[in-house]
C-alpha positions, 0 to 999 in steps of 0.5 A: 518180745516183752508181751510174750515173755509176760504171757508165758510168765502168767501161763508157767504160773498158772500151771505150777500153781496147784488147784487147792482144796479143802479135804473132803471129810473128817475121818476117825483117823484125824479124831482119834478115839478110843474105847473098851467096855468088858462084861463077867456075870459071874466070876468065882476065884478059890484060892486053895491051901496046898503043899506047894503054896497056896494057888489060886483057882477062877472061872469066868461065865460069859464074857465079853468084851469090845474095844476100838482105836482110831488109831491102831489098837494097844498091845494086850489089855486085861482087865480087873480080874485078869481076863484078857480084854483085848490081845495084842492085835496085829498091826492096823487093827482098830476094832476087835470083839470078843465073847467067851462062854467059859474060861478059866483061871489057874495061877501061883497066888495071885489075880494073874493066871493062865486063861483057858478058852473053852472051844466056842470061844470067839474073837475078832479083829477089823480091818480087814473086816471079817464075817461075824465070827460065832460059836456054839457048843455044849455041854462043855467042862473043864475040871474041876473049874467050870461046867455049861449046858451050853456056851455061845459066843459072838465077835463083831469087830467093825471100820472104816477108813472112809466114814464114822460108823454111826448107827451101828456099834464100832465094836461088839462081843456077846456070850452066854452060858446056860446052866453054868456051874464053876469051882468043883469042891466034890468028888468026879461024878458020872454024869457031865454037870459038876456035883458039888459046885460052889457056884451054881447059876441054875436056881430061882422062879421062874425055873428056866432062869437058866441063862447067864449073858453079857454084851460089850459094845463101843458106838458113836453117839450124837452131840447137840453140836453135830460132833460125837461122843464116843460110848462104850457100854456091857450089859448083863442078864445074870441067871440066878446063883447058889453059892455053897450048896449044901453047906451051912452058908448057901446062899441064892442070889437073884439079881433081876432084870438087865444090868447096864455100866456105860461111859460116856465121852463127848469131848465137851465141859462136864461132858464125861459120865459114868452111868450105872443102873437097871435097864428101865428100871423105876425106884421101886423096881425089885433090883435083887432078891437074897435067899438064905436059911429060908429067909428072904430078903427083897430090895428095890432099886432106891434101897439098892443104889440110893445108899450108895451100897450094902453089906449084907452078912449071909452068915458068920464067914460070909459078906455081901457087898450090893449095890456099890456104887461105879468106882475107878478102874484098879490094875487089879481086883485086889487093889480096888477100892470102892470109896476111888470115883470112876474117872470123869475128866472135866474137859469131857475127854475121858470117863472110865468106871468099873462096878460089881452088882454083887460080890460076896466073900467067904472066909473059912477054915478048910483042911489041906488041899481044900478051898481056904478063900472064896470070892465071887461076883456077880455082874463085873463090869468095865467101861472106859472111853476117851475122845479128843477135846471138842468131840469126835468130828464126823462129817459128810462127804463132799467134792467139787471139781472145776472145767475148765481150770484156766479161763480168760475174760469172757470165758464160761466155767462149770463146777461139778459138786458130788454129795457123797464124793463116791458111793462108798464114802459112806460104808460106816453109815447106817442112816439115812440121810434126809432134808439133805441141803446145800449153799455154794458161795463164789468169792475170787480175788480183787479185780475178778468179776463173774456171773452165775448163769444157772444150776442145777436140781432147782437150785435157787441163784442169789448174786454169787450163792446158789441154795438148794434148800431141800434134796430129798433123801440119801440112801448109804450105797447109792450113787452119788447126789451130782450138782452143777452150777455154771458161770462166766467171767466177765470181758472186762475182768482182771486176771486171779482165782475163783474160790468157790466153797459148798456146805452141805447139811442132813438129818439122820433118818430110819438108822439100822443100828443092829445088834447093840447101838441105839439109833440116834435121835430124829424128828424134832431133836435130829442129829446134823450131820454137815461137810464141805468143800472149797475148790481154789479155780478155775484160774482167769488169766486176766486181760493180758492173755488175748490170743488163744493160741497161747493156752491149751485148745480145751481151755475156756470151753465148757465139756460137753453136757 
């Protein structure tokens, strides 16, 4: 009677003891990130004396943004010049693009008006994970505020709930306009294009230079450690400008090649940065070219950016500001203040920055109903990223299952491991994985003795360890990569647990980054990826346990196969 009674304690124990594992990744849900950049080549505000008060007038010319949330994206975000960044996003959303090729600005005296979308505006929220949303349309006009040719606009929200996107942007929104003019300060003419703009972006050699665009994007980034940084970036190409045409203060700016602000966190010391410069651009690269009164005047990159900015006067009530160097983010346009240094955490948890590649300023006397204050900037950009402290942990895959899951002395055992755990476990991946390897070690509790007797795909056995040191390439999307490693237990061994932990590394290979991200590295320099899982079973019920009748039929034998 006693015997029975202690059987029928081991079996009850066993069978309430739950098979314990560890989880089978690191989901962008469980580091949680987030992520803006936004982009305006050209912004111009008129701020004009009327009867009521003094009310001012903008206009935005291609302009993106991008932002990311791993865990659900804020209320609405704006940024310096009181353009949205980002509305308020329905509930769960966690990416959200955004590209507009015109807008405008009307407000009561102050930076915060009421933005109009122009029809070919676009925008974009993930999940769900809808189609790229675009737009093109033109000519389009909004008077007496803005004019192009034509517009185009780009929204591409990116999630998943399975995988860290890598390889690919997390979020993105392009726009551009050709031909762009804003601030009509003449009176309605026949024709579709504005006649006497204060800003005009259709000017310059060559003369087809007639494009302005903007792309904002988010994307992970590789640490050397096999964690993440998290990125947020815009870049411009800003068609050259006449400001004030036929006036005695016009003046043309050129500002040459493609302008890049970038912020970058990766969760480590000294590990946020603020970068800001021409795409590819050397010292004595020709950075911006300013005409006025037929003089020219040429500067490089050194003398662009090594001083730290330039204030050029282009006329008595006009002022240049070039070349400022990236500053802290300013609720604001008005409160910015350019001596304020971007935000770079020491722990490398956060980097924000804001830049203007050009703004000028232009005071002057006007008669009531005219234009009293102009301000216009060129190459507005915002960046800000924030990470958890050790970076953004993005892991492979993996699961382990056991048969049988209770066994007694003597008895045969399998695990199964699954790299990746199913097919669409990597749906956030653009990369291949390549010198794919994994190391599974057993271990069990005191008085547990067992043998590994063989395993699959060439896996090398050493005691307790299986190898399998290369397992070729792993394309996103295909079936899962299946191992298999049997065992027996011993006739003499004692009753406990298996515990049985696989460890599974890659290099990313052949990425397809799309339309922004750049491809983490490969070759010498490849990025790891790793994961693991540990599996808790199968449970040995020990010397105690001899009849087996006592347990379920199916125990102690392996599944067919």
């Amino acid at each position: 009677m006693r015997r029975s009674l202690a059987v029928a304690a081991t079996l009850v124990a066993a069978l309430l003891t739950p098979t314990r594992s560890a989880p089978a990744q690191e989901t962008p849900s469980r580091s949680p990130f987030a992520a803006f950049a936004t982009g305006t080549p050209i912004h111009a505000e008129v701020l004009r004396a009327g009867t009521g008060g003094p009310t001012l007038v903008g206009g935005g010319v291609a302009v993106s943004a991008a932002s990311v949330a791993s865990d659900g994206l804020p209320g609405s975000v704006t940024d310096e010049l009181g353009q949205p960044v980002q509305p308020a996003a329905p509930a769960g959303a966690k990416s959200y693009g955004r590209g507009v090729g015109l807008e405008a600005v009307v407000g009561g005296g102050t930076p915060v008006g009421t933005g109009v979308a122009l029809p070919g505006g676009v925008e974009s929220t993930a999940p769900p994970s809808p189609p790229v949303r675009s737009s093109e349309l033109g000519p389009v006009r909004i008077d007496p505020v803005a004019y192009a040719s034509l517009v185009r606009a780009e929204a591409r929200p990116a999630w998943s709930e399975r995988s860290c996107l890598i390889g690919r942007p997390t979020a993105f929104g392009l726009a551009s306009a050709a031909e762009a003019q804003l601030l009509d300060v003449g009176a309605p003419g026949a024709g579709a294009a504005f006649t006497h703009p204060l800003v005009a972006a259709a000017a310059g050699n060559p003369p087809d230079r007639t494009v302005s665009q903007s792309r904002s994007f988010t994307y992970l980034h590789p640490n050397p450690d096999g964690t993440f940084a998290l990125v947020s970036e815009t870049r411009q190409t800003i068609a050259p400008v006449t400001l004030f045409r036929g006036t005695g203060a016009e003046v043309t700016i050129e500002v040459l090649g493609e302008w890049i602000l970038r912020a970058t966190a990766r969760g480590k010391r000294d590990g946020a940065t603020v970068d800001y410069a021409p795409a590819g651009a050397g010292p004595d690269t020709p950075a911006l070219r300013l005409v006025h009164g037929g003089v020219v005047t040429e500067l490089t990159l050194q003398q662009l950016l090594g001083a730290g900015g330039l204030h050029l006067a282009a006329g008595p009530l006009v002022d240049v500001s070039v070349g400022e160097r990236p500053r802290a983010i300013a609720a604001r346009a008005r409160d910015a203040d350019p001596a304020r240094p971007p935000e770079r955490s020491a722990d490398g948890t956060r980097a924000a920055g804001a830049v203007d590649v050009v703004r000028v300023s232009l005071l002057q006397p006007a008669p009531p109903g005219g234009p009293r204050a102009v301000e216009v900037r060129l190459g507005h950009m915002e960046a800000s990223a924030t990470v958890p402290a050790g970076g953004i942990g993005c892991r492979i895959p993996v699961r382990k299952a056991g048969a049988p899951t209770f066994v007694n002395p003597g008895d045969a055992f399998r695990w199964t491991i699954s790299i990746p755990s199913a097919a669409a476990d990597f749906d956030g991946l653009s990369c291949d994985l390549v010198s794919l390897s994994a190391l599974d070690r057993a271990r069990a509790t005191p008085g547990v003795r067992f043998t590994i007797l063989s395993a699959s795909d060439g896996g090398i056995i050493d005691g307790d360890t299986v190898r399998w040191p290369d397992l070729g390439r792993y394309r996103p999307g295909s079936k899962p990569i299946v191992l298999t490693v049997t065992g027996r237990v011993a006739p003499d061994s004692a009753r406990g647990v298996l515990r049985d932990t696989v460890d599974v590394g890659a290099s990313l290979d052949s990425c397809r980054p799309g339309v922004a991200a750049p491809p983490p590295r490969s070759g010498t320099d490849a990025v790891v990826m790793r994961g693991a899982f540990t599996l808790e079973g199968p449970t040995v019920l020990g010397l105690a346990v001899t009849a087996k009748s006592q347990r379920p039929a199916a125990e102690g034998r392996l599944p067919p196969g």
